[in-house]
C-alpha positions in Angstrom: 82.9 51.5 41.2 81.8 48.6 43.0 78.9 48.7 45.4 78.1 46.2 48.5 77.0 45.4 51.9 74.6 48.2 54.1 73.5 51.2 51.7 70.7 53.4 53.3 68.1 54.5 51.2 67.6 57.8 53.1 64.5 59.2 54.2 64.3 62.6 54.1 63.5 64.8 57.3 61.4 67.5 57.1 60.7 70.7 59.8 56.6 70.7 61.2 55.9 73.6 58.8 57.1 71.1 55.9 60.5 72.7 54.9 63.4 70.5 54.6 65.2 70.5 58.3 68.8 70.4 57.0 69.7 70.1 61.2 68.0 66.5 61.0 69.2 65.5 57.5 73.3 66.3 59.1 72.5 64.3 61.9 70.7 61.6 59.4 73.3 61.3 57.6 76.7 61.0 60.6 74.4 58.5 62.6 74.8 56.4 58.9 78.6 56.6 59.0 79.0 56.0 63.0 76.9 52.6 62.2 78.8 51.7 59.4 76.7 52.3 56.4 78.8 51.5 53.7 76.6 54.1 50.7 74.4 56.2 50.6 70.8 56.6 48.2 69.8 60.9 48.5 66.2 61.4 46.6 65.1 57.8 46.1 61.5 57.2 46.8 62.3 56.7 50.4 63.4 60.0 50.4 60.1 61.0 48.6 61.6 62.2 45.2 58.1 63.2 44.2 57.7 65.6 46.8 60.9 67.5 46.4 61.1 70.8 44.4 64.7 70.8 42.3 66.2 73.2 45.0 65.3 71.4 47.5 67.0 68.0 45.9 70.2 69.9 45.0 70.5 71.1 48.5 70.3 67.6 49.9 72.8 66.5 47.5 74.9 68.8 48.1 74.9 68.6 51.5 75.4 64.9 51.9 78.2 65.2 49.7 79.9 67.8 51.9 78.8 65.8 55.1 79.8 62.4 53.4 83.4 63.9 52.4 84.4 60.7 50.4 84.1 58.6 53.2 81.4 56.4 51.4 79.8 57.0 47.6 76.9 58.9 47.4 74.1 58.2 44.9 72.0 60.4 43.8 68.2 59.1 42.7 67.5 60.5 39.2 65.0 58.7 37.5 62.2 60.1 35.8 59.4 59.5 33.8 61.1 60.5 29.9 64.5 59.8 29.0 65.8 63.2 28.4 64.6 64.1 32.2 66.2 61.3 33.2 70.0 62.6 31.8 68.9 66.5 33.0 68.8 65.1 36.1 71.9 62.8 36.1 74.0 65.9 35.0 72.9 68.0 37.7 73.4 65.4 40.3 76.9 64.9 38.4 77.7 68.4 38.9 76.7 68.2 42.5 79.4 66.0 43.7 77.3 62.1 43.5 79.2 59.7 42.7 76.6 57.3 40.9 73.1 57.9 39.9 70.4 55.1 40.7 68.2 55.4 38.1 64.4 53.5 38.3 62.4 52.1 35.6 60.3 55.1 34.2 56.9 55.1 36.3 53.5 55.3 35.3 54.7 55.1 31.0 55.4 51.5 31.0 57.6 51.1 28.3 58.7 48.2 26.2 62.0 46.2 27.1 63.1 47.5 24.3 62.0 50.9 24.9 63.8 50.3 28.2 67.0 49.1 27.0 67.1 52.5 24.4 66.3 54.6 27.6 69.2 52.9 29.9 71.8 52.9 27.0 71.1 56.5 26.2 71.6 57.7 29.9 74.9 55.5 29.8 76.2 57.0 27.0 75.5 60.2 28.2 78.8 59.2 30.4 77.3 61.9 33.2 77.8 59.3 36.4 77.6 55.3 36.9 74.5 54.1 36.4 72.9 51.8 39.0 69.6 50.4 37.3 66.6 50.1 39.9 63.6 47.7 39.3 60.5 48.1 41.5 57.6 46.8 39.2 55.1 47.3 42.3 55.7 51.3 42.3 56.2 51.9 39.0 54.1 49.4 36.7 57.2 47.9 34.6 59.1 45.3 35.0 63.1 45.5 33.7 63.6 41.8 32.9 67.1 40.0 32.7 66.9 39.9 29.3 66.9 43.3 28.6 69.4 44.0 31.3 72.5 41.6 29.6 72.2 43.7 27.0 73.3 46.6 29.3 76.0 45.1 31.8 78.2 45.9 28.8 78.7 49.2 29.1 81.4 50.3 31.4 79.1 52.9 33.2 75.8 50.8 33.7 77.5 49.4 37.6 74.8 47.5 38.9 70.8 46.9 39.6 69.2 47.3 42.4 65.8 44.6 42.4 62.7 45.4 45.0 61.4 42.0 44.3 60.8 39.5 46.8 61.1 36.7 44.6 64.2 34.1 44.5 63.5 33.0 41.0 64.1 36.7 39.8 67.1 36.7 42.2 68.6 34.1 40.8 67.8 35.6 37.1 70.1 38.7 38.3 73.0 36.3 40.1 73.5 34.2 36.6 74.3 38.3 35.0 76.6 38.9 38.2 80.3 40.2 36.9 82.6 41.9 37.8 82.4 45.6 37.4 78.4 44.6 37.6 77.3 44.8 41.7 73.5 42.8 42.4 71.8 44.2 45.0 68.9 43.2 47.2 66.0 46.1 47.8 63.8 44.4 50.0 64.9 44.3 53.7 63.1 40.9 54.2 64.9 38.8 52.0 67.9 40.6 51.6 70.0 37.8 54.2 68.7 35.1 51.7 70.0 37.1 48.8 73.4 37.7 49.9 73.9 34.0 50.6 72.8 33.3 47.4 75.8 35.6 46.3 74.3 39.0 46.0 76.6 41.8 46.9 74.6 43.9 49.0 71.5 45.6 50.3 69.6 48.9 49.4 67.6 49.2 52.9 64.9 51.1 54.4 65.2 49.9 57.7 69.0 50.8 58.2 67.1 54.5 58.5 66.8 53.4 62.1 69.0 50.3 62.9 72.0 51.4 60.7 74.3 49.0 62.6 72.4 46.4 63.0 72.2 46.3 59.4 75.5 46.0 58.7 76.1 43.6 60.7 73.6 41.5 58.7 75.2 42.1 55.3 78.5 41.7 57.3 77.5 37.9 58.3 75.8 37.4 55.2 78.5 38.3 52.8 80.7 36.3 54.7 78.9 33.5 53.7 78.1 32.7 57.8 74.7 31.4 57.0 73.6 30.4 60.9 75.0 33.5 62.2 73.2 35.4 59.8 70.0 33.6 59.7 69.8 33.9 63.1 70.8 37.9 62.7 67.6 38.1 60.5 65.4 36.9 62.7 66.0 39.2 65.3 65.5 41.7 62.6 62.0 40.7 61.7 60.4 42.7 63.6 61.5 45.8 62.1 61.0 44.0 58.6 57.5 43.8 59.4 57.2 47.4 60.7 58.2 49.2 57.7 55.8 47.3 55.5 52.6 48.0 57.3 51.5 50.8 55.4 53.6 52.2 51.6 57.1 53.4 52.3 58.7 55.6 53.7 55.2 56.1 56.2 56.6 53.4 58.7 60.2 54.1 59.2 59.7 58.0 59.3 57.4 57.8 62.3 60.5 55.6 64.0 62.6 58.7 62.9 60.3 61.2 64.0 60.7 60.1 67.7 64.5 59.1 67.0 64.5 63.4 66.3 65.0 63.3 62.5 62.4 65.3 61.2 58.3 65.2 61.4 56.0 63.7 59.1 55.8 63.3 55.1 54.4 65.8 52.4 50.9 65.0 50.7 49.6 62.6 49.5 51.6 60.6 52.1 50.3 61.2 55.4 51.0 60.0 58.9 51.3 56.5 60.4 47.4 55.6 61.2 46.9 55.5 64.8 46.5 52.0 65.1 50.0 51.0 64.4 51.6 53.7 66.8 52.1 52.0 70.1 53.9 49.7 67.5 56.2 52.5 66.5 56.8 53.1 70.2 58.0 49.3 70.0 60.3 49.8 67.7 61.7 53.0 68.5 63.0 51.4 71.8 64.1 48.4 70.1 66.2 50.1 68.0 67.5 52.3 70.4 68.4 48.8 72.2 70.1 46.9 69.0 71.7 49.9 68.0 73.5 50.6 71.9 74.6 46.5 72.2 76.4 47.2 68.7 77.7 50.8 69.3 81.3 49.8 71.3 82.3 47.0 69.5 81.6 48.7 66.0 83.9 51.6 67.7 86.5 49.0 68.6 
């Protein structure tokens, strides 16, 4: 498997009462493929992972899967705190129909690296589904470093990493392990044009939640190596950028989606977007609604 350009990390819609609206997640997920969303993340923290009892994660997966109908791969978020967890969960997504499990550093345990590189071999060997690492230090108080990680590319079923860090140095750590058979992507929205220039091979966004086209077309540009065009794509993107980082993911994006109609609000302890930033969503929602329209017929053509 090789992974690039636009992959949504999906938020997951939920009903008023706080039960997963299946109507919403459907929609969710064909508004993806009519932008041009090249994969798909079910149950990463986006889609608040945490929150979701095991039924509810295998009817999400299952359900993409049916919606998705090959057309893209689906991957399914299965990291957990232990190791064996972590496999449990990589089986059942495996049996579900995902085609590659995104697997984070174990939160909140902090292991060593080389407690991490035992933990990502093991799930490897396992041989349940590709294995796309995922390092997000911030959430989850450990950082994979490239050391560790070239002594996983290796394996035939460890496919690629997905890194939340801003930082170029730390990009350019994870371009020098590029191979092929081995994907780099970019999972910060921000800095993600940057990184594909630099010769990552694609995007794990929030923000294509909302402006799924528009976010293609920026990986589009970028991987094309069209620096101007894509520079210039990103900036008219900054906006949205910002939104989604004024308060912890998924808060910002989700009250965009709630007035798109996918879904209403989060599950404790996340609660809603504070008042203050809400004629800012109303912003947004209308400039997405824009972008998305002035990229709708010629992504058709």
């Amino acid at each position: 498997m090789r992974l690039s350009g636009s992959i949504t990390a999906l938020a997951t819609p939920f009903t008023v009462t706080g039960e997963l609206d299946l109507d919403a997640w459907r929609r969710l997920l064909h508004a993806q493929l009519e932008g041009g969303t090249q994969a798909l993340v079910v149950a990463g923290s986006t889609g608040e992972a945490a929150s979701l009892y095991e039924a509810e994660y295998d009817t999400l997966l299952r359900t993409a899967v049916e919606c998705v109908a090959g057309r893209v791969p689906v991957l399914a978020g299965t990291g957990q705190s232990s190791t064996a967890r972590t496999i449990e969960a990589t089986r059942r997504a495996a049996a579900l129909g995902a085609d590659a499990a995104l697997v984070v550093v174990p939160p909140y345990v902090r292991p060593t690296q080389a407690g991490l590189l035992a933990h990502f071999s093991a799930i490897a060997e396992d041989d349940a589904l590709p294995v796309v690492l995922y390092n997000v230090p911030q959430r989850t108080g450990c950082d994979l470093v490239p050391e560790t990680v070239a002594g996983l590319i290796a394996h035939p079923r460890v496919v690629g990493i997905k890194e939340a860090s801003a930082d170029p140095a730390r990009m350019q750590q994870w371009l020098a392990l590029r191979a092929d058979g081995f994907a780099v992507l970019c999972g910060d929205d921000s800095t993600a044009a940057r990184a594909m220039l630099a010769g990552a091979d694609g995007l794990v966004s929030v923000v294509s939640n909302i402006v799924p086209a528009a976010i293609r077309r920026l990986c589009d540009l970028a991987l094309a190596g069209q620096r101007s065009d894509a520079e210039a794509w990103n900036s008219q993107l900054a906006p949205f950028f910002d939104f989604a980082t004024l308060e912890p993911n998924p808060i910002p994006v989700k009250a965009v989606l709630d007035r798109l109609g996918f879904g209403h609000g989060m599950r404790l302890p996340l609660t809603a977007l504070s008042d203050i930033h809400q004629a800012k969503a109303a912003r947004i929602t209308a400039a997405a609604l824009a972008i998305e329209h002035s990229l709708r017929d010629p992504l058709a053509a």
